[in-house]
DRENBATI-327482 format. One record per residue (C-alpha): residue number from 1; residue in one letter; x, y, z. Coordinates in pm, whole numbers, plus 50000, padded with zeros to 5 digits. Example, Ala and Ser with C-alpha at 12.3 -4.5 7.8 and 13.67 -1.06 7.14 Angstrom:
REM residues 2
+-----+-----+-------+-------+-------+
|   n | res |     u |     v |     w |
+-----+-----+-------+-------+-------+
|   1 |   A | 51230 | 49550 | 50780 |
|   2 |   S | 51367 | 49894 | 50714 |
+-----+-----+-------+-------+-------+
//
This chain:
REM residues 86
+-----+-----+-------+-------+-------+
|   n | res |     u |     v |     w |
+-----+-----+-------+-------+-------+
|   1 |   X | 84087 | 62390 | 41867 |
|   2 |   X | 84020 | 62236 | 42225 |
|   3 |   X | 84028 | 62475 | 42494 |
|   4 |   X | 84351 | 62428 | 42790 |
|   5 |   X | 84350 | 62582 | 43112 |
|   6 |   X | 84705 | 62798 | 43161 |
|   7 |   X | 84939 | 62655 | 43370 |
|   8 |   X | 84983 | 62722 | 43726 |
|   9 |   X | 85324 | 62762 | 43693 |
|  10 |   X | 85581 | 62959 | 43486 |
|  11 |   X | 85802 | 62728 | 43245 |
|  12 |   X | 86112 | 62627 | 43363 |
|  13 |   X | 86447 | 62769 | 43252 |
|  14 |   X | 86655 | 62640 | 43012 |
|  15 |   X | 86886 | 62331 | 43138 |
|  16 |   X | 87231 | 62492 | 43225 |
|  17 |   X | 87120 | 62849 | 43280 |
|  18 |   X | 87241 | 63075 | 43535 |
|  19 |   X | 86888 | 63181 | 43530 |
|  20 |   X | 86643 | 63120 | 43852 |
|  21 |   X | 86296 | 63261 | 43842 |
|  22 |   X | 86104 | 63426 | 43572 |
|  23 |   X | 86452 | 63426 | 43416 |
|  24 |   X | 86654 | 63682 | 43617 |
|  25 |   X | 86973 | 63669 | 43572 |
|  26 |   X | 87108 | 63503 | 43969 |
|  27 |   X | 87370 | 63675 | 44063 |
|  28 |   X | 87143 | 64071 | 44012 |
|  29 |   X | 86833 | 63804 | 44225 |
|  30 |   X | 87078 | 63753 | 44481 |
|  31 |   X | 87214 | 64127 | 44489 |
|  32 |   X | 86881 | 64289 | 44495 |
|  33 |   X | 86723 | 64035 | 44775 |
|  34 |   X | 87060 | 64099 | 44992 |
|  35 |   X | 87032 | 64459 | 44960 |
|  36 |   X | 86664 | 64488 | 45053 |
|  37 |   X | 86731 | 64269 | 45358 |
|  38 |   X | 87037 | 64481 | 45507 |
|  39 |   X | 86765 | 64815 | 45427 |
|  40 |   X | 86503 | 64594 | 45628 |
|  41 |   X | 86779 | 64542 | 45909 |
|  42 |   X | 86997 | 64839 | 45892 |
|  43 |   X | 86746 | 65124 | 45852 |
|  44 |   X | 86539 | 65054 | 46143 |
|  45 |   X | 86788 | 64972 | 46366 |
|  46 |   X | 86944 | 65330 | 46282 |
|  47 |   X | 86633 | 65523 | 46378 |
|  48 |   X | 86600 | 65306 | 46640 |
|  49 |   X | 86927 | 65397 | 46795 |
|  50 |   X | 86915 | 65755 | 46701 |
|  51 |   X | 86543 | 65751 | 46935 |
|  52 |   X | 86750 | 65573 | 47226 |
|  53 |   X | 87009 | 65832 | 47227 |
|  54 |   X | 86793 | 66141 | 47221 |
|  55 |   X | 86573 | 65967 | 47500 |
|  56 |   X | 86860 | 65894 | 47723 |
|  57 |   X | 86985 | 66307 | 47648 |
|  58 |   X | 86644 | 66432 | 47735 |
|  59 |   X | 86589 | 66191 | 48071 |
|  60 |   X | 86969 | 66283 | 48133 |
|  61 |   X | 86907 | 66680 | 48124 |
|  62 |   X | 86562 | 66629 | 48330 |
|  63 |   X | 86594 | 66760 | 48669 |
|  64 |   X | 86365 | 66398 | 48808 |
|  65 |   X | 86304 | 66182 | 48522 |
|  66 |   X | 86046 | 65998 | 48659 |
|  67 |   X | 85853 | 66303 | 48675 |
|  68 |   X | 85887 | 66259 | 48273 |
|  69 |   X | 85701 | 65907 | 48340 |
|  70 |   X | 85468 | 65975 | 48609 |
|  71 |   X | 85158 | 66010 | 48421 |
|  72 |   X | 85208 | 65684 | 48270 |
|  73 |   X | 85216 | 65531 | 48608 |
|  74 |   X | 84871 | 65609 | 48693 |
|  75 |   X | 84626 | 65364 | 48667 |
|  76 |   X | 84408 | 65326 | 48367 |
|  77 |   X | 83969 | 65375 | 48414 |
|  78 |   X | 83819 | 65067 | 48332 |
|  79 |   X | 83468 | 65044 | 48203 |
|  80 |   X | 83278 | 64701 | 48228 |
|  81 |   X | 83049 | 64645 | 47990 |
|  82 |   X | 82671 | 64483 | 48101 |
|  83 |   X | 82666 | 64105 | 47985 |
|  84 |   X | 82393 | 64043 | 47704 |
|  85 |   X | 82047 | 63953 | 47857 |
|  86 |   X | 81962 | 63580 | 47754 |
+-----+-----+-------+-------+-------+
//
């Protein structure tokens, strides 16, 4: 028996299936792929939002909100490094 590399690919569905890849059925494909995308949307839009809000009620109940920010504002140290030698 002569030795054959496996294909690279899987075989192709049957003609006139409603079958797309690795024969899943399309229409549960199509559901599960539309379903993970509005999670991937949704969800962290939601927290998101949720973040916003409480920020807003916390600078809104601050007495001087940039006060909140000030230490932010500051400058940052810089440190140069020596070039190499050569």
């Amino acid at each position: 028996m002569k030795w054959q590399a496996p294909s690279a690919s899987p075989p192709a569905p049957p003609a006139g299936s409603s079958e797309f890849l690795y024969y899943a059925p399309l229409a549960t494909t199509t559901a599960a792929v539309l379903a993970y995308r509005a999670i991937q949307l949704w969800l962290p839009a939601l927290l998101g939002s949720l973040a916003f809000v409480q920020l807003r009620m916390t600078l809104r109940k601050e007495a001087a909100p940039a006060v909140l920010c000030a230490p932010l504002a500051e400058p940052i140290e810089t440190v140069r490094v020596p070039a190499p030698a050569g």
